[in-house]
C-alpha positions, 0 to 999 in steps of 0.5 A: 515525541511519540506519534501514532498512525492509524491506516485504515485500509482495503484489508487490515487496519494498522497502527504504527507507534514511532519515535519521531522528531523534526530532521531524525529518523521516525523510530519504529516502537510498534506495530499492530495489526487487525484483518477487517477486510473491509473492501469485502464488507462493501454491499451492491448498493456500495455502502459499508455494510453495518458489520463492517462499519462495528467491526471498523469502529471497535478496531479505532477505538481500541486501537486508539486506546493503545496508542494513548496508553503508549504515551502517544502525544498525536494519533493520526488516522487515514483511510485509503481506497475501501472507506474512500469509495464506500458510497456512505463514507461521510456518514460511517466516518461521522458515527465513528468520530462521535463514538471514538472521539477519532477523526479519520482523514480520507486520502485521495489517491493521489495523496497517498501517490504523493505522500509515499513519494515524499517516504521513498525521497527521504529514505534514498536522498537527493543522490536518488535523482528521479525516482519512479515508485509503484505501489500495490494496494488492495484496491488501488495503484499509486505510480509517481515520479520525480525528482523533488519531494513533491513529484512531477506525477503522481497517479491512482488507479482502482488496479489492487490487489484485493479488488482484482481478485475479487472482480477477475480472480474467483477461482482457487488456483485461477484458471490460466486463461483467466490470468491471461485475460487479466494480463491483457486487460492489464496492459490496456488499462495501464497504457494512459497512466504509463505514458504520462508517467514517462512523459515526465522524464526517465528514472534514475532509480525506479522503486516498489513499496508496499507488503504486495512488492515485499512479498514477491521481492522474498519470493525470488531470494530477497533478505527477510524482514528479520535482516532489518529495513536496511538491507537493500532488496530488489525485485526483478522482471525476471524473478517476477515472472518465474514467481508469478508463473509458480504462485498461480498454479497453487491454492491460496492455503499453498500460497499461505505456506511459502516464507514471506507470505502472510495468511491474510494476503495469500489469496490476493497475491496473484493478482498483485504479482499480475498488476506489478508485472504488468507496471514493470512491463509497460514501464519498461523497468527490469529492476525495482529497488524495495523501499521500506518506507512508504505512505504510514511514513509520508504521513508522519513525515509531513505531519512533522514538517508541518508542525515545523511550518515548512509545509 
């Protein structure tokens, strides 16, 4: 069946169509995307402000739209982090649902921890054995561990990409001693969530997810999206903190430039490549595997199983 899946998150909404039934492999069919940005469209009284929540709805309703017109049995729409915390969130999402007949889910942090853990289980299989996974949104950081498809652990912290440039990055390149400042608040706000993270045993295979682990991953020599998601990628501490140390020096537009980097996402990549060097750092990682999978197909995955009443 044909199934759809509508993410609604910090800096883009997304829908994905894939060919998806119980015990196959979901077939990506296509992809489309809008920049809304939504976490800038939060006022200082911490609501979505009204051009957001326009903006937001016209988005779900075409989207919608093309996912019906797709031949989509079932569209599944979420939202994570930006949504989640806008103080007004109930009632944008009810104003939505009534103009757009679309019901929009709010995951937890947590819930997006655990369902991108079940993407990266069933992508690597059971062989895998405990699998750390990291993360990197625009307003949070998922980690978990595990060895089952339900983790031992699974953890949100408000440490995006988005959200830290926003609240410690303003400056285009940022100063240097404000990347330093941010390195070091980094380590002290991680320290609790990296202990319980080892407390629950030491990876077999640690993994990174997300555009954020993608994007740094190209940057020090890993295959490009062309090669397909099978080609195994990898993302060293090493190569991070070369990269890292050559981005923060460049403007946002220079950033825009570089092969694997999108425009919509140049600006927060500093702060990204920041919060993935201070989680590899504290976890004592110096490799992650780039997992092609993450929360849009733990969403599918579970949708699936659920209707096979497994879950």
């Amino acid at each position: 069946m044909r199934l759809g899946v509508l993410d609604i998150g910090s800096n883009t909404v997304h829908l994905l169509l894939v060919d998806a039934h119980r015990g196959g492999h979901p077939t990506p069919m296509s992809s489309t995307k809008a920049t809304l940005r939504l976490a800038e469209q939060i006022e200082p009284h911490g609501g979505l402000s009204k051009a957001g929540e326009e903006a937001l709805t016209s988005t779900v309703d075409e989207f919608t739209k093309i996912a019906t017109s797709s031949g989509c049995r079932q569209t599944m729409a979420f939202a994570t982090s930006a949504v989640r915390d806008a103080t007004n969130c109930d009632e944008v999402l009810a104003r939505l649902e009534k103009q757009t007949g679309v019901h929009v889910d709010v995951l937890s942090g947590t819930d997006e921890a655990r369902l991108t853990a079940l993407a990266v289980r069933r992508w690597y299989g059971w062989s895998a054995g405990r699998v750390v996974d990291l993360d990197i949104g625009g307003g949070s950081l998922e980690l978990s561990n595990g060895v089952d498809e339900e983790p031992d652990v699974a953890l949100s912290l408000p440490l995006g990409a988005g959200r830290l440039t926003r609240e410690w990055l303003q400056d285009d390149p940022p100063g240097r001693r404000r990347v330093a400042v941010l390195r070091d608040w980094l380590d002290a706000e991680l320290a609790p969530a990296v202990a319980e993270i080892k407390d629950a045993g030491k990876p077999d295979l640690a993994v990174g997810t997300s555009k954020t682990f993608r994007s740094l991953a190209r940057l020090t020599g890993a295959a490009p999206s062309s090669a397909g998601p099978r080609v195994k990628r990898t993302l060293t501490a090493s190569g991070l903190r070369q990269v890292l140390a050559f981005i923060s020096r460049m403007t946002t537009a220079d950033r825009a430039e570089l092969e694997g980097v999108s425009g919509d996402r140049a600006g927060q990549l500093v702060a990204g490549a920041l919060v993935a060097e201070a989680s590899m750092r504290a976890l004592s990682l110096e490799q992650l595997e780039i997992c092609p999978w993450a929360l849009r197909e733990g969403v599918i995955l579970r949708r699936l199983d659920m209707e096979a009443g497994l879950r």
